[in-house]
PyMOL CGO cylinders between C-alpha atoms (Angstrom):
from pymol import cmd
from pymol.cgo import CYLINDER

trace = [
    CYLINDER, 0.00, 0.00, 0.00, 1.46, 3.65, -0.78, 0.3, 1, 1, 1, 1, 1, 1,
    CYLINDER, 1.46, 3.65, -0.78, 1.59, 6.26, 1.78, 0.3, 1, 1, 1, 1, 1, 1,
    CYLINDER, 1.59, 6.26, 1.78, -0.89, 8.66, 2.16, 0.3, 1, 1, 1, 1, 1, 1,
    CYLINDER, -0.89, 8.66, 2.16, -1.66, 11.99, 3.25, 0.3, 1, 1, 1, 1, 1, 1,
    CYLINDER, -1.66, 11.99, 3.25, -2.48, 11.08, 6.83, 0.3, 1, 1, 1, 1, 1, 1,
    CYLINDER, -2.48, 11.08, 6.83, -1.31, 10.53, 10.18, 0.3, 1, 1, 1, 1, 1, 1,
    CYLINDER, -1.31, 10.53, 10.18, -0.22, 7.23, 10.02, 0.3, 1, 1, 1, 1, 1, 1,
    CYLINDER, -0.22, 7.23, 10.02, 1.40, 7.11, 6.65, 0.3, 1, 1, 1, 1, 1, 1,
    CYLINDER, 1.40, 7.11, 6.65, 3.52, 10.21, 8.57, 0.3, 1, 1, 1, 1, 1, 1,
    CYLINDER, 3.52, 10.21, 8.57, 4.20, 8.03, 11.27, 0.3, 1, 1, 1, 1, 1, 1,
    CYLINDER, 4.20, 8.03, 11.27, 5.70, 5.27, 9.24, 0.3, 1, 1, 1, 1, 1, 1,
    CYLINDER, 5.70, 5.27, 9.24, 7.50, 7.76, 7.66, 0.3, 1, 1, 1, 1, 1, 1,
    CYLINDER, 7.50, 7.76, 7.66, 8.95, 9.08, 10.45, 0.3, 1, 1, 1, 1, 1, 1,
    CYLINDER, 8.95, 9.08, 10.45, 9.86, 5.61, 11.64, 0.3, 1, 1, 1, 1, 1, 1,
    CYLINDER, 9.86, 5.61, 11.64, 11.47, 3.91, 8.44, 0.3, 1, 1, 1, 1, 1, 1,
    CYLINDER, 11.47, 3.91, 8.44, 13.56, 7.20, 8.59, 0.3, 1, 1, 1, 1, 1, 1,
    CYLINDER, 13.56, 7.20, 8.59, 14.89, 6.31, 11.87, 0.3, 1, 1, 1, 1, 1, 1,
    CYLINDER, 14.89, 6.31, 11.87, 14.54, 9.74, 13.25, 0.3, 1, 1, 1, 1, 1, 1,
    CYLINDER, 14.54, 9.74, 13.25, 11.76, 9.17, 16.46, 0.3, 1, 1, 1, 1, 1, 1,
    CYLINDER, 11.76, 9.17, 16.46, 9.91, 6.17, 16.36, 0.3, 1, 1, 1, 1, 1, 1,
    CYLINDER, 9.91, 6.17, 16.36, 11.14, 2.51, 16.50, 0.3, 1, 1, 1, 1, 1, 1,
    CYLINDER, 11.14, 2.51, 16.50, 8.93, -0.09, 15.59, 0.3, 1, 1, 1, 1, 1, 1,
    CYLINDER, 8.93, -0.09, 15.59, 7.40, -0.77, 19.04, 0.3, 1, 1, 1, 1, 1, 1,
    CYLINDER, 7.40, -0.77, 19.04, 6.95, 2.65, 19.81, 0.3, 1, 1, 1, 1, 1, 1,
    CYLINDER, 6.95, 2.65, 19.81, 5.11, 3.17, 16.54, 0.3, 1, 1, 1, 1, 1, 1,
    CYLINDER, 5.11, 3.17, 16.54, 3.00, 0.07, 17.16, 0.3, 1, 1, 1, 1, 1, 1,
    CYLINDER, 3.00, 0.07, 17.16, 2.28, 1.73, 20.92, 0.3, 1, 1, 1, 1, 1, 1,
    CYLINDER, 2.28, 1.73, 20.92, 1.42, 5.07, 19.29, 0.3, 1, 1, 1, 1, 1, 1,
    CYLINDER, 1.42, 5.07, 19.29, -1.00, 3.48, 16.33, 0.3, 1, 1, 1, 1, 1, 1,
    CYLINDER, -1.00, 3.48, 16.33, -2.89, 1.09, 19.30, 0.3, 1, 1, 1, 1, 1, 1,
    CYLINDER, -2.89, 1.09, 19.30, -3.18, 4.29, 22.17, 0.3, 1, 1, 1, 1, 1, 1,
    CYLINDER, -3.18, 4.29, 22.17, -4.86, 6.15, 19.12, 0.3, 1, 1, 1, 1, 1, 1,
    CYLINDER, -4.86, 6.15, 19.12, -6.91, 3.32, 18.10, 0.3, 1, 1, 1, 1, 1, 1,
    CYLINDER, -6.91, 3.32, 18.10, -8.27, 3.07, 21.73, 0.3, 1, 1, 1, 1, 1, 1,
    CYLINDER, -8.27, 3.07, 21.73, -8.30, 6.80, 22.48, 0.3, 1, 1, 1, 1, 1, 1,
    CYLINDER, -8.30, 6.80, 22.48, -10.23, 7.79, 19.57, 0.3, 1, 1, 1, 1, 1, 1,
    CYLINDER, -10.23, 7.79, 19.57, -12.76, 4.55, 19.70, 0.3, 1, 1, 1, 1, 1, 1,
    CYLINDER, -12.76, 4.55, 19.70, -13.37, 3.93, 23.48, 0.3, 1, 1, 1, 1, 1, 1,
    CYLINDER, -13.37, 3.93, 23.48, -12.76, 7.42, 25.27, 0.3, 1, 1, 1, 1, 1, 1,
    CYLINDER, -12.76, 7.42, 25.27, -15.58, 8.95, 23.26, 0.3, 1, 1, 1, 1, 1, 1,
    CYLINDER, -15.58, 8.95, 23.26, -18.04, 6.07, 23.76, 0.3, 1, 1, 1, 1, 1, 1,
    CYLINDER, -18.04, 6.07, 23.76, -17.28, 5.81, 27.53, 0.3, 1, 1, 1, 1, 1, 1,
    CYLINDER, -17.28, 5.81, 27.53, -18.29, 9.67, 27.54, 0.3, 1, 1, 1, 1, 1, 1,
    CYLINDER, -18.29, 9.67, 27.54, -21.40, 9.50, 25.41, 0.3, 1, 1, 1, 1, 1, 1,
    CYLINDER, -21.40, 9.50, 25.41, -22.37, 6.72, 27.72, 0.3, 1, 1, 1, 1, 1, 1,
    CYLINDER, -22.37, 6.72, 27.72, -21.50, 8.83, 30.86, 0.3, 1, 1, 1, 1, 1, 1,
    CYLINDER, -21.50, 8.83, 30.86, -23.25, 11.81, 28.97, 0.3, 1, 1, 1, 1, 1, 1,
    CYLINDER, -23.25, 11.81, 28.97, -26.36, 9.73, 28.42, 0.3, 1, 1, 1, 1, 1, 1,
    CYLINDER, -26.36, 9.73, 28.42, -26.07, 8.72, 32.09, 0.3, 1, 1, 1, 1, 1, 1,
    CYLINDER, -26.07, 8.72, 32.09, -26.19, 11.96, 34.02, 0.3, 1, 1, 1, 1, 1, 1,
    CYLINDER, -26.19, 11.96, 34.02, -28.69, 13.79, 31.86, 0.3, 1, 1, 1, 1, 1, 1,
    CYLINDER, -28.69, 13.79, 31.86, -31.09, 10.49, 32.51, 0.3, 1, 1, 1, 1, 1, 1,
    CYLINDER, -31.09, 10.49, 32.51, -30.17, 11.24, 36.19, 0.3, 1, 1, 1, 1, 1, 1,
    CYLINDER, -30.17, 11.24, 36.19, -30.92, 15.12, 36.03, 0.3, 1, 1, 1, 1, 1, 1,
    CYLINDER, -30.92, 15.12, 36.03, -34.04, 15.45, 33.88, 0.3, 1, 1, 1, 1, 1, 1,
    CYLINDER, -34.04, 15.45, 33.88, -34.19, 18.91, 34.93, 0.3, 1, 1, 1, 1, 1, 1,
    CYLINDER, -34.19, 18.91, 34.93, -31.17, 19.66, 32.82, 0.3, 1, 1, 1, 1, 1, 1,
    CYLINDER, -31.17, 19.66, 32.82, -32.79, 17.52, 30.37, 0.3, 1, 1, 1, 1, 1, 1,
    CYLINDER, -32.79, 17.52, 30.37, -35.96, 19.52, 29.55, 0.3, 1, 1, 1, 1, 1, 1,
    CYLINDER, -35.96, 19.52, 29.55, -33.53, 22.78, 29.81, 0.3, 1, 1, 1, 1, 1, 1,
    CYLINDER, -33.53, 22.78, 29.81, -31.45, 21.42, 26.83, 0.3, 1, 1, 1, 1, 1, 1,
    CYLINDER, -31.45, 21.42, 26.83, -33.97, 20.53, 24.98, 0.3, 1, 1, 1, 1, 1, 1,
    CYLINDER, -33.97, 20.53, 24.98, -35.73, 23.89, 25.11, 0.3, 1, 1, 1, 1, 1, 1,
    CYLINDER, -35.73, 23.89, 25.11, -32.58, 25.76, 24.40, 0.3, 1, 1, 1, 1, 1, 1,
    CYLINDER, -32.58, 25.76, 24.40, -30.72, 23.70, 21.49, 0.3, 1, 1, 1, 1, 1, 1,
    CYLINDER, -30.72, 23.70, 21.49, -27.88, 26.49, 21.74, 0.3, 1, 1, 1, 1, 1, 1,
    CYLINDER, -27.88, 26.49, 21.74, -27.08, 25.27, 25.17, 0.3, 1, 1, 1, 1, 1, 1,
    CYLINDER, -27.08, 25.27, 25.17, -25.62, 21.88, 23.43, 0.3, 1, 1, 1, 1, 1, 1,
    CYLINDER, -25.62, 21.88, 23.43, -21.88, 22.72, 23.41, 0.3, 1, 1, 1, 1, 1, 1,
    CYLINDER, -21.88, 22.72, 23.41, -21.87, 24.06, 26.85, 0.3, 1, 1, 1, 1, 1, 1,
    CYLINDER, -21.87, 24.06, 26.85, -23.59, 21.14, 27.91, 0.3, 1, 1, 1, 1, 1, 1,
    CYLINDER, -23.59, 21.14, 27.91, -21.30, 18.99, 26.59, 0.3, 1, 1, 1, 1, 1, 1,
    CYLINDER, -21.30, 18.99, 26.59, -18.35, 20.86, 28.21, 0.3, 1, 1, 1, 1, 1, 1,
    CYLINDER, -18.35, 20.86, 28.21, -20.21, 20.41, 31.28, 0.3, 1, 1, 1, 1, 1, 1,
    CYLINDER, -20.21, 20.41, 31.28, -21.01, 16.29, 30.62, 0.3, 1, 1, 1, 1, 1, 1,
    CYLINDER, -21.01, 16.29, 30.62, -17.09, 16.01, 30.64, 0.3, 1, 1, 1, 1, 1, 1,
    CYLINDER, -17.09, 16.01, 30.64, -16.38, 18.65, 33.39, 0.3, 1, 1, 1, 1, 1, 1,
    CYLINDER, -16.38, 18.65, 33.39, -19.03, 16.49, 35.48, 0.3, 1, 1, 1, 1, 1, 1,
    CYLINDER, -19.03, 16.49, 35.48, -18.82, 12.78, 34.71, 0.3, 1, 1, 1, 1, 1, 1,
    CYLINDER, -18.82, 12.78, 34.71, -15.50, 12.26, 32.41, 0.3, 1, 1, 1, 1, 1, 1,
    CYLINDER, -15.50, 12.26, 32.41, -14.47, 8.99, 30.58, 0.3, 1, 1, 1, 1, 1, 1,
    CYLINDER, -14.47, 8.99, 30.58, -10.53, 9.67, 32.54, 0.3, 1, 1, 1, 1, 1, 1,
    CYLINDER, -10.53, 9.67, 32.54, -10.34, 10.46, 35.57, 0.3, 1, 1, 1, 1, 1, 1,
    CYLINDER, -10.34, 10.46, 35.57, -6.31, 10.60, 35.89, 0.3, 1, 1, 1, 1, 1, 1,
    CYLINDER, -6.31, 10.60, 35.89, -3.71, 11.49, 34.30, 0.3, 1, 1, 1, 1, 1, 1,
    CYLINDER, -3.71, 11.49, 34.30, -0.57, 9.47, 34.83, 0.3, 1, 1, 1, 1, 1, 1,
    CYLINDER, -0.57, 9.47, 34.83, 2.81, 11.41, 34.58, 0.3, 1, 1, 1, 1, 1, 1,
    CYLINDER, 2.81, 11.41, 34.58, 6.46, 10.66, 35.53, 0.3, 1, 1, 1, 1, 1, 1,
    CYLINDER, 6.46, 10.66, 35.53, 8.41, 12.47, 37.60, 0.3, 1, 1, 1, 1, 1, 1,
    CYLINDER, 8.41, 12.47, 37.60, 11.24, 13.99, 36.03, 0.3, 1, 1, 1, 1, 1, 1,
    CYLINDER, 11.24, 13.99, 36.03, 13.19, 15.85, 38.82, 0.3, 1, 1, 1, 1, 1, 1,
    CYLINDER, 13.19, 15.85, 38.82, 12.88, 15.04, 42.31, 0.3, 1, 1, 1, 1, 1, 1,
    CYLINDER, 12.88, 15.04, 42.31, 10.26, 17.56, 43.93, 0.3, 1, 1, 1, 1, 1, 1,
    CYLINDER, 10.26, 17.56, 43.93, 8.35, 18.17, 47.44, 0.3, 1, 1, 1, 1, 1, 1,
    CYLINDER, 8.35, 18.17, 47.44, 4.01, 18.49, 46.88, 0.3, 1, 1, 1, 1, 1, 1,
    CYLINDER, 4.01, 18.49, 46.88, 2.97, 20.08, 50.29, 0.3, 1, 1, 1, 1, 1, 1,
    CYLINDER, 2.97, 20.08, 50.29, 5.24, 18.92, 52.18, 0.3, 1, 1, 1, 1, 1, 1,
    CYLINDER, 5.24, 18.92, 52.18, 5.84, 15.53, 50.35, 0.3, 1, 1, 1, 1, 1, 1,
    CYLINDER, 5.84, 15.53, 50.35, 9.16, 14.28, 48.73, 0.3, 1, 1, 1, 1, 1, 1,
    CYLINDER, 9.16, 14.28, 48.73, 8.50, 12.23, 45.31, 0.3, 1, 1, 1, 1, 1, 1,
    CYLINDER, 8.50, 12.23, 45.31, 11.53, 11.53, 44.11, 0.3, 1, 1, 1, 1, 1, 1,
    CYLINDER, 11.53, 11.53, 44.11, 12.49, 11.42, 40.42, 0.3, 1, 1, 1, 1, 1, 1,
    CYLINDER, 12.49, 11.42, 40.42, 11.02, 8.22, 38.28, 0.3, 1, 1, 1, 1, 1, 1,
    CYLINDER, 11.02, 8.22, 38.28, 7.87, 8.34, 40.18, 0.3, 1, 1, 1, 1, 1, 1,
    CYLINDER, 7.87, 8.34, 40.18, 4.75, 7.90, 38.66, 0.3, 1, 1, 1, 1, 1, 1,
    CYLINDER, 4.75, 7.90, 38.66, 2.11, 10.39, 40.09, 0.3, 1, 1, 1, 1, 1, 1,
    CYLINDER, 2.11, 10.39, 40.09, -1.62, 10.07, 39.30, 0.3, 1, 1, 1, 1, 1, 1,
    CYLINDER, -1.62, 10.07, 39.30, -2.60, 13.96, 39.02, 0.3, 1, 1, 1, 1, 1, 1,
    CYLINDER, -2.60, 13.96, 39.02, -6.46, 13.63, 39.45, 0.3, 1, 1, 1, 1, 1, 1,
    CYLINDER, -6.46, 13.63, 39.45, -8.68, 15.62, 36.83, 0.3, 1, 1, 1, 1, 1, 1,
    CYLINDER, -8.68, 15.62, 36.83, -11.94, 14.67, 38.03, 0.3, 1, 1, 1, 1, 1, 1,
    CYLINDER, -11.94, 14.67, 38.03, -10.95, 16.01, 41.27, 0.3, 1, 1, 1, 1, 1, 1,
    CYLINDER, -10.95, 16.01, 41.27, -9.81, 19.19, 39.58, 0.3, 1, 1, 1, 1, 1, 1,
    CYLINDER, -9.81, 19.19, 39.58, -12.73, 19.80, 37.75, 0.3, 1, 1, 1, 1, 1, 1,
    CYLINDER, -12.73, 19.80, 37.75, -14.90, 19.08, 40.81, 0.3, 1, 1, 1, 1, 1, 1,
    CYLINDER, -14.90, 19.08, 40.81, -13.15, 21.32, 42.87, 0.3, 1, 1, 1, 1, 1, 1,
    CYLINDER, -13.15, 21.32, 42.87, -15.57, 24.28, 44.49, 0.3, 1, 1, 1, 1, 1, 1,
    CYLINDER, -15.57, 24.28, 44.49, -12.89, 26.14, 45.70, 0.3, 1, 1, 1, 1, 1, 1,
    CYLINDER, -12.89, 26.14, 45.70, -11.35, 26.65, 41.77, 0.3, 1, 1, 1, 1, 1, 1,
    CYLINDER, -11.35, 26.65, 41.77, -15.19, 26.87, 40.47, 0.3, 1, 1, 1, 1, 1, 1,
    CYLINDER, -15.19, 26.87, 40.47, -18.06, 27.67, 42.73, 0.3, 1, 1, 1, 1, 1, 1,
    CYLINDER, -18.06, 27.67, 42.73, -20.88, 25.46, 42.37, 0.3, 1, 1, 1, 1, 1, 1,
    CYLINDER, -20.88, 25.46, 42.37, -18.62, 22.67, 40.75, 0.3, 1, 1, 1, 1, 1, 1,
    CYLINDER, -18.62, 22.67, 40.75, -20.63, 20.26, 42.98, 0.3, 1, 1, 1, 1, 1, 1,
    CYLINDER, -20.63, 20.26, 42.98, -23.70, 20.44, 41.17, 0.3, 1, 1, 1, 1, 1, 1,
    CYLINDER, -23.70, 20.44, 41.17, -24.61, 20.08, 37.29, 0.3, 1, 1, 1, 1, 1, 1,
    CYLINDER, -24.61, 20.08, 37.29, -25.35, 22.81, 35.89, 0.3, 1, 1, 1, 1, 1, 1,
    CYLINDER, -25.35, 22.81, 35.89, -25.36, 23.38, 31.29, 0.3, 1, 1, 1, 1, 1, 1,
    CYLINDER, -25.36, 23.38, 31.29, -25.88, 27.09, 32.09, 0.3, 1, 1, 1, 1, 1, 1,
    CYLINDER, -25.88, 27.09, 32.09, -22.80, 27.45, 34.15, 0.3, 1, 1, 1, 1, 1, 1,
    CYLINDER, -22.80, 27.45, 34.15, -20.58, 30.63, 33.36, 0.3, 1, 1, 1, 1, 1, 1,
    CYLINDER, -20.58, 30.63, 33.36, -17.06, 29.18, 33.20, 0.3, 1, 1, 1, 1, 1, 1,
    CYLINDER, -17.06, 29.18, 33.20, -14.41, 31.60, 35.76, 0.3, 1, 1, 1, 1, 1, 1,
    CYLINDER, -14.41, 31.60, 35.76, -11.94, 33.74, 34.21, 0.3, 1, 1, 1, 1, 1, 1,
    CYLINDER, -11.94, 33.74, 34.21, -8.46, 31.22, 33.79, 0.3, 1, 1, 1, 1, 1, 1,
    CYLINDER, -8.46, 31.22, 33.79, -10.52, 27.75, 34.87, 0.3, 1, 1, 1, 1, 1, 1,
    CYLINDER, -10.52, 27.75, 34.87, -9.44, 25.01, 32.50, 0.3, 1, 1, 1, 1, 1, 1,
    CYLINDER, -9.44, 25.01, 32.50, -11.30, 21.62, 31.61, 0.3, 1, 1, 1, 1, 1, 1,
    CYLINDER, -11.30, 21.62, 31.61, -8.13, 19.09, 32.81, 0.3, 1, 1, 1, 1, 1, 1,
    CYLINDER, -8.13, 19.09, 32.81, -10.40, 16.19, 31.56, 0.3, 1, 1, 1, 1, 1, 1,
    CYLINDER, -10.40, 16.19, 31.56, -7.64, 16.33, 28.41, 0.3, 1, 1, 1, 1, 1, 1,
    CYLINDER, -7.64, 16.33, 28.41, -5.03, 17.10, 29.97, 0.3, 1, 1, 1, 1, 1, 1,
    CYLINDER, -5.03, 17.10, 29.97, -3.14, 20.36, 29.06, 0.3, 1, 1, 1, 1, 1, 1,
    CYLINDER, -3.14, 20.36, 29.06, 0.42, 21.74, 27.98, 0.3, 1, 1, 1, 1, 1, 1,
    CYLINDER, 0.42, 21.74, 27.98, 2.44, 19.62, 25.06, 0.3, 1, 1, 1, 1, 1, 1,
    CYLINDER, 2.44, 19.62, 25.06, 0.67, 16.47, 26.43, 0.3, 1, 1, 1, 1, 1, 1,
    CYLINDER, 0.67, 16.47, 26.43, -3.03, 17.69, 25.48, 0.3, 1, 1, 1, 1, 1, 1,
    CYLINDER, -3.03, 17.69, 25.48, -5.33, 15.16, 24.06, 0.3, 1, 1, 1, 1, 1, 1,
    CYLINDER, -5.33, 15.16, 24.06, -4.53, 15.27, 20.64, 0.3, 1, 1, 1, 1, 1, 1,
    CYLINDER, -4.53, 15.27, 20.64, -8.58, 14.31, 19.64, 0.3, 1, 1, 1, 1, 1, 1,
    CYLINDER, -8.58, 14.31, 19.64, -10.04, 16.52, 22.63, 0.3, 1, 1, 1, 1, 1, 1,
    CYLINDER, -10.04, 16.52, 22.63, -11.45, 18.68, 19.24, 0.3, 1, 1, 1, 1, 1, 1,
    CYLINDER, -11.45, 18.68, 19.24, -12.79, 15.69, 17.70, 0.3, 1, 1, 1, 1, 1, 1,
    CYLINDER, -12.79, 15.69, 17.70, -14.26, 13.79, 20.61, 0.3, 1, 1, 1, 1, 1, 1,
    CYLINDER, -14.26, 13.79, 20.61, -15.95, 17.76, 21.79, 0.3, 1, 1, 1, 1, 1, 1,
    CYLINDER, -15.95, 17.76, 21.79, -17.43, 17.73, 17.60, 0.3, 1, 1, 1, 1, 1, 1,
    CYLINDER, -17.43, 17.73, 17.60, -18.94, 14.11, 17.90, 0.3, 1, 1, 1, 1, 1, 1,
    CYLINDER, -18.94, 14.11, 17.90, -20.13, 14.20, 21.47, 0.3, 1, 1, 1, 1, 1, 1,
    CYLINDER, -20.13, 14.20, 21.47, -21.80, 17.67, 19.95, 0.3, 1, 1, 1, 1, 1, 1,
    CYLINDER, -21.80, 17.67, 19.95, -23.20, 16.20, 16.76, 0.3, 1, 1, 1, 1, 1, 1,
    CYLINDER, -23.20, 16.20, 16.76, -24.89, 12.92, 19.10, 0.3, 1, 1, 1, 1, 1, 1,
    CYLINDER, -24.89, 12.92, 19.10, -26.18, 15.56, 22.01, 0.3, 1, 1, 1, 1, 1, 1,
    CYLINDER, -26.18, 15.56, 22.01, -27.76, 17.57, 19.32, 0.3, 1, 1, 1, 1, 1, 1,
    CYLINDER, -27.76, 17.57, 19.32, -29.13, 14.58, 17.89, 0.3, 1, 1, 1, 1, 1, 1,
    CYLINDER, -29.13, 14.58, 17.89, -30.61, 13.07, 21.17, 0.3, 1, 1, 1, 1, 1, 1,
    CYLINDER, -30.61, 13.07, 21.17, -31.88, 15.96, 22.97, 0.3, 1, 1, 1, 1, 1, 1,
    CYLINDER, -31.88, 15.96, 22.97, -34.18, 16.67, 19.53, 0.3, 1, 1, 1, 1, 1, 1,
    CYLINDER, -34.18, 16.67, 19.53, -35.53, 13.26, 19.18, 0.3, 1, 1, 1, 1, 1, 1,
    CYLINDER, -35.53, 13.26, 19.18, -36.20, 12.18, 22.71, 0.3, 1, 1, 1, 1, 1, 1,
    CYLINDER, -36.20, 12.18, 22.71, -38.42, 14.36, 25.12, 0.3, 1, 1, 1, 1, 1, 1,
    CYLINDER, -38.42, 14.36, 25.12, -38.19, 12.23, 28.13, 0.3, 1, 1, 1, 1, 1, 1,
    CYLINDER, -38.19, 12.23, 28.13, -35.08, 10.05, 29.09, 0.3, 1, 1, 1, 1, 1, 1,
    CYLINDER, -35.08, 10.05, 29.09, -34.65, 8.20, 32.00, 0.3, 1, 1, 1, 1, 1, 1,
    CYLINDER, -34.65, 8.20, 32.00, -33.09, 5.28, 33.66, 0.3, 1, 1, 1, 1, 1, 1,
    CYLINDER, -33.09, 5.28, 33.66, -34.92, 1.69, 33.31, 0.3, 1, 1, 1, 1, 1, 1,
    CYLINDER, -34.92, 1.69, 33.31, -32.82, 0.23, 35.54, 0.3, 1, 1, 1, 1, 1, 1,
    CYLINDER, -32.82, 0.23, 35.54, -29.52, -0.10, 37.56, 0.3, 1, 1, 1, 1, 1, 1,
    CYLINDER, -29.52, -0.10, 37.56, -26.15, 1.22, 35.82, 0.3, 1, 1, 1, 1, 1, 1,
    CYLINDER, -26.15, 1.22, 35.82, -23.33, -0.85, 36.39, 0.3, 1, 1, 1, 1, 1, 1,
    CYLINDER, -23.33, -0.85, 36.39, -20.01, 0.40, 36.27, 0.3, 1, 1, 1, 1, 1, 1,
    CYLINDER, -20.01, 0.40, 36.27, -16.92, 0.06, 34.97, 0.3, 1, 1, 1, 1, 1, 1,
    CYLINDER, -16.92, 0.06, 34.97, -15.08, -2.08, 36.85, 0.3, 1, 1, 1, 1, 1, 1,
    CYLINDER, -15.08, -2.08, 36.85, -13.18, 0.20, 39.80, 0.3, 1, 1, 1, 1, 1, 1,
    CYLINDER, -13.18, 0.20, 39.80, -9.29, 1.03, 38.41, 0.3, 1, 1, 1, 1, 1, 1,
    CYLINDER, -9.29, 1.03, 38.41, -10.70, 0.34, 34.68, 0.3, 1, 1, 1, 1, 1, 1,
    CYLINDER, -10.70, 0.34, 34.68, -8.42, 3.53, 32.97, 0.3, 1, 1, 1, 1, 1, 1,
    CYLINDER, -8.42, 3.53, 32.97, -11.43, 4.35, 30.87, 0.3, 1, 1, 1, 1, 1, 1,
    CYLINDER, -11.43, 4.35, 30.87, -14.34, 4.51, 32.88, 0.3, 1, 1, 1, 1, 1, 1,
    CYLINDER, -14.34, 4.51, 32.88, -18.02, 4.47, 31.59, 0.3, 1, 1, 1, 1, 1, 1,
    CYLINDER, -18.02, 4.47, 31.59, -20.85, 1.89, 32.18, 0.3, 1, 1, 1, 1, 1, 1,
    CYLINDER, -20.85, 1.89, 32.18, -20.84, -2.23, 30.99, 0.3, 1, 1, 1, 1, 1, 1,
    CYLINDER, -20.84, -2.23, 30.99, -24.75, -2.39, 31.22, 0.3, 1, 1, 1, 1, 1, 1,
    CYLINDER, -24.75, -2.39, 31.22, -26.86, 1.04, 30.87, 0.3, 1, 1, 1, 1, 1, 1,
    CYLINDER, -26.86, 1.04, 30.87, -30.45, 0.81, 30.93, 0.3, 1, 1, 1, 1, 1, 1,
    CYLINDER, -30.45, 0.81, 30.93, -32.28, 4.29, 29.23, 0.3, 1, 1, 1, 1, 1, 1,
    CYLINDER, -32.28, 4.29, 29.23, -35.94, 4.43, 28.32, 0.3, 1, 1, 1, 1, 1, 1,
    CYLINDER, -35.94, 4.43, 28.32, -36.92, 7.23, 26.65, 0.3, 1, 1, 1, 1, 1, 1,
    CYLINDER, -36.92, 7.23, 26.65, -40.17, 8.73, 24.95, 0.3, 1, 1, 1, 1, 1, 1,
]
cmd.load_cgo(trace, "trace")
């Protein structure tokens, strides 16, 4: 097959050079791609699904104002996110109040936690699509800096496209029975069995 204009006809490229990637780490690239642009956006549509099926308040809101859909979104991943860590190395030995972690640690720095966090966003204990976002508060569901999800645009554009879609076909949606889970430590968290009805 000849190479393409794409991604992964660049990676090769970049590997058959020799100049980055060797062959495992392109084959470790291609499969966290494969799984972070498949499963990550799933898991969040299903988490999505999930708390607007347990807020039907928020529901009927979005569907009376369909220009509410992005922020609503925002707020899905803000609220119930498909990561809820992101693992890092430690590079130079540092102290964390009061804490030595010495270089070569791995640290979990904990998103969801951020993103919950009242004291960084009042109100970030409830859910809320009409929330007004404080000056320098960042999303860290993606990450941030050079290690930014490279398909936080894409997963935002077809979480979008399926909220819009939902929220103007179905005027009721609820739970018809017991969510389970993700299994607790799963690194993508969403649900194995999710019940909706809807009307």
């Amino acid at each position: 097959m000849a190479p393409r204009d794409d991604m992964l006809s660049n990676l090769i490229a970049v590997e058959e050079e020799g100049d980055r990637l060797s062959a495992s780490e392109l084959l470790a690239v291609v499969a966290m791609m494969l799984v972070a642009g498949t499963d990550t956006t799933r898991n969040q549509l299903s988490n999505m699904i999930h708390t607007f099926a347990e807020q039907p308040q928020q529901w009927v809101l979005l569907r009376s104002r369909p220009e509410l859909v992005a922020r609503a979104v925002e707020e899905a991943i803000r609220w119930e996110p498909a990561t809820e860590a992101v693992p890092r190395f430690v590079i130079e030995d540092i102290e964390i109040g009061g804490h030595a972690v010495p270089a070569g640690t791995m640290v979990l720095l904990m998103s969801m936690s951020a993103n919950h966090d009242t004291v960084a966003m009042p109100g970030a204990d409830r859910f809320d699509i009409e929330r007004e976002v404080p000056a320098g508060w960042h999303l860290l569901t993606f990450g941030g800096g050079i290690h930014h999800c490279l398909g936080a645009n894409l997963a935002r554009l077809e979480l979008t496209e399926a909220l819009a879609e939902l929220s103007a076909r179905l005027p009721v949606l609820r739970l018809a029975g017991p969510a389970q889970p993700t299994p607790a430590g799963s690194p993508i968290r969403g649900y194995t069995t999710l019940p909706i009805a809807w009307s």
